[in-house]
N, C-alpha and C positions, 0 to 999 in steps of 0.2 A: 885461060885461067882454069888452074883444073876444080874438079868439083869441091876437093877440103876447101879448099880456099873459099869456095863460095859458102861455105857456111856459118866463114867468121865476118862476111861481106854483107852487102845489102842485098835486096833480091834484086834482080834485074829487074821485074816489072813493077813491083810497088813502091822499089828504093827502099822498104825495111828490111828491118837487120837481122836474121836467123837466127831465134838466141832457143836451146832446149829448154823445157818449162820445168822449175824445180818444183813439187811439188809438197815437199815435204818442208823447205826452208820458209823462217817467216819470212813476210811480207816485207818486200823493199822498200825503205824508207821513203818516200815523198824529196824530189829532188830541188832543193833549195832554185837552182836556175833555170831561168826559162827557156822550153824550147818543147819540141813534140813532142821528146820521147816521157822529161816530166809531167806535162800534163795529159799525156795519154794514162800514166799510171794514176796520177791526182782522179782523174775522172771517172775508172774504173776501181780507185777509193770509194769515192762517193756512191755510184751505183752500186755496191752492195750494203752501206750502214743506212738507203734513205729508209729500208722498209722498217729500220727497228725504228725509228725515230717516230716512226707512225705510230706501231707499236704501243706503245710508251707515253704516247701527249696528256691523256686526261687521267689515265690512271696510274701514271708515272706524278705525274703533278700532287695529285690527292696522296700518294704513299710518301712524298717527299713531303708533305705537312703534316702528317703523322708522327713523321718520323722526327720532325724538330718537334711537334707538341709533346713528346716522348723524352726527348733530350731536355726539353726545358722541366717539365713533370719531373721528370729520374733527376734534375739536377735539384731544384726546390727539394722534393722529398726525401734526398740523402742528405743534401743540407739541415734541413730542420729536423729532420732525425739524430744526426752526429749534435745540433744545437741540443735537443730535447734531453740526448744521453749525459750530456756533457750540464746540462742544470739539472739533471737527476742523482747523477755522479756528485755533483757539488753539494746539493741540497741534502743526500744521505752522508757526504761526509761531514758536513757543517753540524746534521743533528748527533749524527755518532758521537762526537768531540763531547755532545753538551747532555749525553748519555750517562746518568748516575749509576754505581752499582748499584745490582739488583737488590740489596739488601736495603736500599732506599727508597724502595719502589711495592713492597710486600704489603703495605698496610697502608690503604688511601683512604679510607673517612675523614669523613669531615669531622664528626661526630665520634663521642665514647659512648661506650655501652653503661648497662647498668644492669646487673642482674644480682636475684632477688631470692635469698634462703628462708626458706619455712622455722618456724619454731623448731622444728630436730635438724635445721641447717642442711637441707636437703631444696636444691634447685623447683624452683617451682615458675619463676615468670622474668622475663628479659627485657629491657626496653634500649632503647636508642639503636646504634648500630654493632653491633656483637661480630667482633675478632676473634677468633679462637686461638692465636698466638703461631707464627711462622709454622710452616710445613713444606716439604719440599717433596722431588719427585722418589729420595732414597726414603723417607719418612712413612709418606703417606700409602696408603694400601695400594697396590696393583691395579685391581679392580677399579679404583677409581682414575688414572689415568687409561685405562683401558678403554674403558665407556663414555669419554669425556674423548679420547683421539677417536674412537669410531664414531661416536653421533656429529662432533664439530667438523671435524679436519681428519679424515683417514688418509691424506697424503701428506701431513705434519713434518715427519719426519726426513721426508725429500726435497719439499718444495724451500724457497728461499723468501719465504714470507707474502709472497703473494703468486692466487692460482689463477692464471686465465681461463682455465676451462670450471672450475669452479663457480667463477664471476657469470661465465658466457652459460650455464648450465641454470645458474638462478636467474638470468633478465629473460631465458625463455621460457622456465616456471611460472613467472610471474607474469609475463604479458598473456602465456595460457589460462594464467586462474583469472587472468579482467584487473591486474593493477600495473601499474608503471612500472618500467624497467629497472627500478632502485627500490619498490617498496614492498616489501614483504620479504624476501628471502634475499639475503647481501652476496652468499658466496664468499663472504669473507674467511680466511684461514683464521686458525688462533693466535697467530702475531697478528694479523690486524685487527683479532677482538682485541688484545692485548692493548693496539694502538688507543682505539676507542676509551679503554679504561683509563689509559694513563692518558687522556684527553691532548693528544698529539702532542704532549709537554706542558701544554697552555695553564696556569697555574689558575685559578678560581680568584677573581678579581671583584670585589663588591661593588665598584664603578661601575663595572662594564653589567654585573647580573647584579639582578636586585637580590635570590636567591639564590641557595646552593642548587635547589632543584631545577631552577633554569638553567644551569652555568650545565651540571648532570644532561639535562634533556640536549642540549646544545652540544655533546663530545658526544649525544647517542645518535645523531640526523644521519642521515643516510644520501644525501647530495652527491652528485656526480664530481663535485671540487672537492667536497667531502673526500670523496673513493678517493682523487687525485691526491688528497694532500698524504692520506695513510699510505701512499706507497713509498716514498724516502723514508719516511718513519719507519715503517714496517722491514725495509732492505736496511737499515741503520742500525735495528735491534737485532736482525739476523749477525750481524756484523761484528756489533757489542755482545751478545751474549750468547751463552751454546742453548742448544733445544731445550733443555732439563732446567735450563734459570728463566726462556719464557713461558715454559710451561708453568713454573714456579711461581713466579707473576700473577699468570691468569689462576692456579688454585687459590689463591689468597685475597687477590681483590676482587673478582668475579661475586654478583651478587647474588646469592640463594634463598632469596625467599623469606617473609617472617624476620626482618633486622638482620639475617645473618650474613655477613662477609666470609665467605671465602670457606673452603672446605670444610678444615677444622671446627669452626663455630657451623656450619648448620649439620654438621655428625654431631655434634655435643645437642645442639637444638631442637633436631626430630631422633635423634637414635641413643643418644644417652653416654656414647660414648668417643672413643677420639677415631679419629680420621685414619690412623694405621689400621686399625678393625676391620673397616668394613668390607661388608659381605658383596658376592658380586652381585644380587640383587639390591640393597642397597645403596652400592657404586652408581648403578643403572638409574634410582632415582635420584641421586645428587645429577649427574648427569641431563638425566631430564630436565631437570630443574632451569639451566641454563636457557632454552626455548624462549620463557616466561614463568621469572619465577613466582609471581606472585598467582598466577593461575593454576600452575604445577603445585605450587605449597602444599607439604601433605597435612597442613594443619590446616590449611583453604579445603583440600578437598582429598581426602587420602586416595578413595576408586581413584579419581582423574590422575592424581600422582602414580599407583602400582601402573595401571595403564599405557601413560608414557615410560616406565619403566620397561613395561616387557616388550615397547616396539626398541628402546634402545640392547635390551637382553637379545634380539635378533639378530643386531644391526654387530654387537660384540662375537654372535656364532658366524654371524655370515663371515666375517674378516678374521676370523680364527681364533679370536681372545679366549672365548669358549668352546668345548665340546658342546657335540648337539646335545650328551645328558645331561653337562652343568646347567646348560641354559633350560633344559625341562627342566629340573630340577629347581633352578633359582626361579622360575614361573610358578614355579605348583605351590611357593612359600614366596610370596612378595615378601616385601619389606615393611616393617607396620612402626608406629610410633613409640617410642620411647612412652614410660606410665605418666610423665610429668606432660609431655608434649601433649600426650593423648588426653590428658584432665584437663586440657588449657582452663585453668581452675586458678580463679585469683584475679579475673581480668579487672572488676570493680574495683577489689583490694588493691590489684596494683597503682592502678593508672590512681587511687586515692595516695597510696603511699607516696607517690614522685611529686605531692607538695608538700609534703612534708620536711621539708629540709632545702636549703638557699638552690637557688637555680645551676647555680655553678657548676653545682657537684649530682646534679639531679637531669633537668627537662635541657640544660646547654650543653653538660659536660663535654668537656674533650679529651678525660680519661677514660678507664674502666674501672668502673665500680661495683663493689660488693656491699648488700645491705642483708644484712641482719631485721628480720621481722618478726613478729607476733602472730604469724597467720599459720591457722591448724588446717591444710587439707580436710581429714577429716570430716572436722565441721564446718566447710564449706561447702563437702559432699553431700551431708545430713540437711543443710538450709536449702541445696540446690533440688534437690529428690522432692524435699517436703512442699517447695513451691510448685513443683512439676505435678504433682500428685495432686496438690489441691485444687490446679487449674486443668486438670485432665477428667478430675472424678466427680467436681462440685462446682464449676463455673460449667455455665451454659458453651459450647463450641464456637467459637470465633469473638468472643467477647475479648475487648481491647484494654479491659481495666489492665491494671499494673501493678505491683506490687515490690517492694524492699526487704530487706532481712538485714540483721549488724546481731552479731553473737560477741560479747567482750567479758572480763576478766572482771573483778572487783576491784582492781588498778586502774582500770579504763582501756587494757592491753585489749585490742582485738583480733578477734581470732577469725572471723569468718567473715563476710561481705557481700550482698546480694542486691544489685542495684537495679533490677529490672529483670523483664521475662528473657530479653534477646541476651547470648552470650557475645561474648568481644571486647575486645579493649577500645579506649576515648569514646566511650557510648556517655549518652548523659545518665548520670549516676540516682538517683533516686533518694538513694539510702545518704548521700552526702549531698547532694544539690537543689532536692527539692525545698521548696518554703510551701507549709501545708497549716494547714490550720488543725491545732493537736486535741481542741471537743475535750472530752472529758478526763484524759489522758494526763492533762495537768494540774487536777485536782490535789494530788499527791502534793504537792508544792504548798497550796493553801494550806493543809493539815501539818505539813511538815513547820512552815511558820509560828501555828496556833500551840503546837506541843513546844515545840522550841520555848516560848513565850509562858509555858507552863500548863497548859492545858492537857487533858489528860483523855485518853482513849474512848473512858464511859462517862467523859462528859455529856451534859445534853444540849440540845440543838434544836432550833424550831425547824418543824419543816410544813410551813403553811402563804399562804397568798402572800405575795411581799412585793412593792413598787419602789423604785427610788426614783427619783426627780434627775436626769443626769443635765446637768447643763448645756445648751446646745443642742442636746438629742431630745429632749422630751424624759417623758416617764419609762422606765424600764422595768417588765414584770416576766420574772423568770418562772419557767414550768417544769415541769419533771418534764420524763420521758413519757410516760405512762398517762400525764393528764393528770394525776391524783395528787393530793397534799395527803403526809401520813402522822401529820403533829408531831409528839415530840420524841426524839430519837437520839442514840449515844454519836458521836463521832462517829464510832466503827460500825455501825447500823448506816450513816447516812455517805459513806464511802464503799460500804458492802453494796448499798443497792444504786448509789450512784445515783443521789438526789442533789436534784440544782439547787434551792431555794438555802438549803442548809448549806452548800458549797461556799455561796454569792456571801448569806449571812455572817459565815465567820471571816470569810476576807475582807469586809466592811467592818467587824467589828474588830480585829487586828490592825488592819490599815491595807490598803490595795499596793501604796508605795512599799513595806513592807514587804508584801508578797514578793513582789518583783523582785525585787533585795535578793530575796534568799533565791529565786527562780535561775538571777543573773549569778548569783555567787555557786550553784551549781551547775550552772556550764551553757544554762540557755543563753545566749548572746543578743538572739534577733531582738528584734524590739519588740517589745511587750504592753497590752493594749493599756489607756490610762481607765477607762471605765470598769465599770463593775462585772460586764464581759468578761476581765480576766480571769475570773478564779473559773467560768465554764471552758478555758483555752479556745476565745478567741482569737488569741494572738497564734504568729506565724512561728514554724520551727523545723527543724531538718531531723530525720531520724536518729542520725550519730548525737545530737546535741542533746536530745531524749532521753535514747539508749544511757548515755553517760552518766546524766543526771541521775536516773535510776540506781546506776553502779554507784553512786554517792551514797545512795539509802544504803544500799547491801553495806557496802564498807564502814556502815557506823556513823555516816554523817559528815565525811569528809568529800570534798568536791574530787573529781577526777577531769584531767586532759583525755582522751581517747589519742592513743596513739595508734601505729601500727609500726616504726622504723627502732629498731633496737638502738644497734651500731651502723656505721658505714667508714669503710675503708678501701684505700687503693689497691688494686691486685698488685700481691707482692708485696704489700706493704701487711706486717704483725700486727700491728697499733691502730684502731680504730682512729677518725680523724674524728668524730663526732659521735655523743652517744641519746640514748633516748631521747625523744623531745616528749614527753608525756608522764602520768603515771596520777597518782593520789597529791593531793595539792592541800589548800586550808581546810579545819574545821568550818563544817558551814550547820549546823545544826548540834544538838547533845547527843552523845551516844543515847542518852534512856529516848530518847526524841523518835533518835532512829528505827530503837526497838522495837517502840508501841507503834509507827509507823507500820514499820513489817507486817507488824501483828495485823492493823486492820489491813494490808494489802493482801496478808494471806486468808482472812477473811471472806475476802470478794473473789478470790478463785476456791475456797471451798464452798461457798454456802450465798455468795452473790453473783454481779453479771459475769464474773470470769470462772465457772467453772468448766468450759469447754478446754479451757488448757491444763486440765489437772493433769499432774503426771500419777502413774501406778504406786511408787516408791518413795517418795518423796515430798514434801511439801511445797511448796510453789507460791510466793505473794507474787500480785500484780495489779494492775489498773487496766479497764477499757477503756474505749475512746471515741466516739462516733459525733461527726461535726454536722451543722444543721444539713436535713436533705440527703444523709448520709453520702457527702463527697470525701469523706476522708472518714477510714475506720482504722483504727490501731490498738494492739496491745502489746505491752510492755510488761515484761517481768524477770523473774529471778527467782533462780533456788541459791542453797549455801555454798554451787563452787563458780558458776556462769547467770549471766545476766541479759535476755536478747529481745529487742524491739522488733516487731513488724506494721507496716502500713502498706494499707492495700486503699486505691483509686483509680480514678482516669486522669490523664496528664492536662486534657484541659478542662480538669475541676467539673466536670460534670456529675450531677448524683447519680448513686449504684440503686442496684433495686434489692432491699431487703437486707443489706448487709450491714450492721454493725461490729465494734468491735469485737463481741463477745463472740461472735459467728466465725467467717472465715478466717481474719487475721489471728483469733487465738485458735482455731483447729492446724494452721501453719507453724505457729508457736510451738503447740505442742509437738508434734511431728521430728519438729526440726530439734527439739529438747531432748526428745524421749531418743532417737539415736546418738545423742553428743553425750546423755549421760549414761550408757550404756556399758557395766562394766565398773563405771564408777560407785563406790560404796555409800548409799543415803547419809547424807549428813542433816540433821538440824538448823530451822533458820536460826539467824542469829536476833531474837523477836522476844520481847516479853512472856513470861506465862499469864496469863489471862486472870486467872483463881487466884495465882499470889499478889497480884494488886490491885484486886478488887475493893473497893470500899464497901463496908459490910453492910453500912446504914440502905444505899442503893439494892442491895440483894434483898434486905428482908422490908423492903419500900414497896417493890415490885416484883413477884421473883419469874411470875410468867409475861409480863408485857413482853418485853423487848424479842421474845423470839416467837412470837404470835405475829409481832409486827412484821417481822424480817422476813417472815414465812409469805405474808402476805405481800410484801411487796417484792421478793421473788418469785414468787408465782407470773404475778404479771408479768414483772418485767421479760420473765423466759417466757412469756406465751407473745411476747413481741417480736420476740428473738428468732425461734423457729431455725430453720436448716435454709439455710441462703442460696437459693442460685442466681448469678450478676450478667 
């Protein structure tokens, strides 16, 4: 056999079969039938895969459980993600659909406003919730969406209504300053402030909130379901509206401070003027404002206001709005208050005026209202200075007494209102609320009776020891002030010096029921004491009921309402809906009654206990007032064009030291007179002459008693008097 042959043969000595080794071709299949030459390859199979198999046992094992906890992970978390998308997808088209136009969306109060013209119909005090009427972003100043996208949302105009890195930027602020990942800084864009406003849709349900302010505090939480629910909302309104109608939105219903909604009303509010105006300083504080506005309010606190302005005037050059000199330049002039803002003047006035007239249209409204007032600046200026002065220059420092002011008309129109030392509104009012006991202040009343009845100015009058027997109470024996009896004396002698005995005397001998009569038919309402105490005013009474009464004398004896509300009407509307509630009412005494009244009132400010309130020009009646233990001092008076009460105490009725009427409350008096009549031309009271109705027989009776007497018992009574510090 030649040698080819043996190479496709077996070997002679082993019996295998010469085959050349391919080296390059794969691997021979594995031979399905058995025999040597299969399982010779089978075996030299297996000898080369046993070592990977080693390889591979435990860390092959652990990658292979990995690798399914990976498969199942990756399948759950695409699943419930496509779920997640697919109910967010739904949830933002469901609210899209149920999306009003924006033009239904600009004006969310619950509440109408009410705001309030001066006697020259010039803005002076605001109340309820104050809309300044739609503005949008073609409208309203530059400035002001400028400073408002840089402090809130400077990526506004890219984002789709909500910022993750914004969010993820505020929960590490916040966990850095020591609060929880939701509380203090939201990260919220200005669609999702917008959300918050528009309370996710959820309409104010009385069932569900007892209040509006809870239903408010309840759209403001800040919850992690909370954050969840504003995101379909928030992608629903990107969706529904373009940038400029949610920005439009949030200028309107966003709240700033001081009652005001929305752009327009707090530029009308602090700046005087409309919302196109403003300045970029300005802009900068409305912007501010948005943080917190009642803390920002530049009527809360203006420094604190210009302050957050010029970190937001920064915040507008960093991002371009500004050049670097606009923003020096709108720093070096912040932005200051409007003259009405900066007076906040009126707040007693006001907050008296809003009962004035039905709820409806007043403390509930759900319009906007325009009132028409009686109230003079001015001489609110003049009562607020003179109270500042007296308690700056003549009360001891830190003393807590108190004190009221009412300046009003011979109608009973009021023009001025002072109800306490603290400024602000819903304070307790003094000048309207208190019940004080009015001492000697309501002497006027007795005499005013006794002339009525016919009695005449130089009539006489005892003025010596005297008891009466009261039923119930025992014996009752009145004193002067002084300790002294001065026997016998005219009416206008024993109201000049402001003796008791003679006061008591003629209100017992008219009648005490009487008195009251004509007390109540001039405007005093309270209840008025039954005993012989009344004609010293121990009965209770409020200073506007006073005041008023007084203006009764001036006017001749006619009663008067004190008012303060002219007209009031709807914005928009020509036609008042309601007009004055006040003014001059019935005859309550004779004109001549009134006269000779006058006459001794002006009396006891020239030549008895009131002459601390003289004025320079003018002549001046009035009455003091000082109740036992001096816890209540007042005077009350009138020239021929204004009439104005003050009472000065402490609020829980404790006695002052050394002050009676004649003392502080008329050096206040005067003060507060002597600028309001400033400019104005002296007029005449409207008072009897003295000499033309004298009876002759009394003159050539007597012709020096009576002003011996009257000498004599003012002397004392001013060395009683003295110069008061409380």
């Amino acid at each position: 056999m030649s040698a080819s042959g043996n190479r496709g043969g077996r070997n002679a000595r082993s019996g295998r079969r010469l085959v050349a080794e391919r080296r390059n071709a794969a691997p021979a299949k594995p031979s399905r039938s058995s025999g040597s030459g299969g399982s010779g390859r089978k075996s030299g199979r297996s000898r080369r895969r046993t070592p990977q198999r080693r390889r591979g046992g435990i860390r092959g094992a652990i990658g292979a459980f990995f690798r399914l906890i990976w498969r199942i992970v990756f399948g759950i978390v695409w699943r419930a993600t496509l779920a997640l998308v697919l109910i967010l997808a739904g949830a933002t088209a469901y609210i899209y659909s149920t999306l009003p136009p924006m033009t239904e969306l600009v004006d969310g109060r619950a509440r109408g406003s009410v705001t309030m013209l001066d006697r020259d119909g010039n803005v002076f005090a605001w109340r309820g919730e104050q809309y300044g009427g739609l503005i949008d972003t073609e409208t309203v100043s530059e400035h002001v969406v400028n400073a408002i996208v840089a402090t809130e949302d400077r990526r506004f105009f890219s984002h789709w209504g909500i910022s993750p890195r914004g969010i993820a930027s505020a929960i590490r602020i916040n966990l850095r300053e020591g609060r929880g990942p939701l509380e203090g800084h939201g990260g919220s864009t200005i669609t999702q402030q917008v959300a918050k406003l528009l309370c996710l849709g959820v309409a104010f349900d009385p069932d569900e909130w007892e209040t509006e302010a809870e239903y408010e505090a309840d759209c403001r939480r800040g919850s992690l379901w909370r954050k969840i629910q504003e995101l379909p909302f928030s992608l629903a309104m990107e969706l529904r509206y373009t940038k400029q109608e949610i920005l439009t939105i949030y200028l309107n219903r966003a709240y700033m401070g001081a009652g005001a909604f929305g752009v327009e009303a707090a530029s009308q509010r602090y700046f005087g003027h409309s919302a196109a105006e403003i300045s970029p300083q300005e802009g900068a504080m409305i912007a501010g404002l948005l943080t917190a506005p009642s803390r920002f309010a530049p009527t809360s606190s203006l420094e604190r206001s210009q302050d957050r302005a010029a970190v937001v005037l920064g915040l507008m050059e960093e991002q371009g709005y500004l050049t670097a000199a606009e923003a020096a330049e709108a720093r070096a002039n912040p932005a200051t208050l409007s003259d009405a803002a900066e007076a906040r003047a009126g707040g007693y006035f006001a907050d008296w005026v809003m009962t004035q007239g039905p709820d409806f249209l007043l403390r509930e409204t759900t319009e906007d209202v325009i009132i028409r007032t009686t109230f003079d600046p001015r001489m609110q200026e003049a009562a607020e200075a003179a109270l500042v002065d007296v308690f700056e220059n003549q009360v001891r420092e830190g003393s807590e007494a108190e004190a009221a002011i009412i300046v009003m008309s011979a109608d009973g129109a009021v023009r001025a209102m002072v109800g306490g030392r603290q400024e602000g509104t819903g304070l307790f009012n003094r000048a309207t609320m208190a019940m004080r006991q009015t001492g000697s202040a309501f002497k006027p009343f007795v005499y005013a009776t006794a002339l009525d009845l016919g009695w005449r100015f130089d009539d006489l009058v005892e003025d010596a020891p005297l008891t009466i027997n009261v039923p119930g109470s025992g014996p009752y024996s009145p004193r002067n002030y002084t300790g002294e009896f001065y026997g016998t004396v005219t009416l206008t002698e024993a109201l000049r010096a402001s003796l008791n005995t003679p006061a008591v005397r003629l209100s017992e001998e008219v009648g005490r029921d009487l008195v009251r009569t004509v007390a109540a038919e001039f405007g005093i309402e309270s209840d008025l004491a039954l005993g012989p105490a009344l004609a010293l005013g121990a009965s209770e009474s409020t200073l506007i009921e006073m005041t008023g009464a007084y203006a009764g004398i001036l006017n001749g004896g006619s009663a008067v309402t004190p008012y303060g509300l002219v007209d009031l009407r709807l914005v928009g509307d020509t036609e008042p809906m309601m007009g004055q509630g006040g003014g001059i009412r019935e005859r309550v005494i004779s004109e001549f009654a009134a006269r000779q009244l006058t006459y001794m009132m002006a009396e006891v400010v020239a030549n008895g206990t009131g002459q601390r309130a003289q004025l320079p020009d003018r002549p001046v009646a009035g009455k003091t007032g000082t109740t036992t233990s001096a816890r209540d001092a007042w005077f009350i008076g009138f020239t021929a064009d204004y009439v104005a009460g003050v009472w000065m105490g402490y609020d829980d009725n404790s006695p002052m030291s050394g002050v009676t009427g004649g003392g502080l409350p008329a050096e206040i008096w005067r003060q507060t007179m002597e600028t309001i009549h400033d400019g104005l031309p002296p007029r005449p009271l409207p008072m009897i002459d003295p000499a033309e109705e004298a009876r002759p027989e009394l003159i050539e009776e007597a012709p020096g008693r009576r002003p011996d007497i009257a000498e004599q018992i003012l002397m004392e009574v001013l060395g009683l008097l003295g110069a008061n510090r409380n």
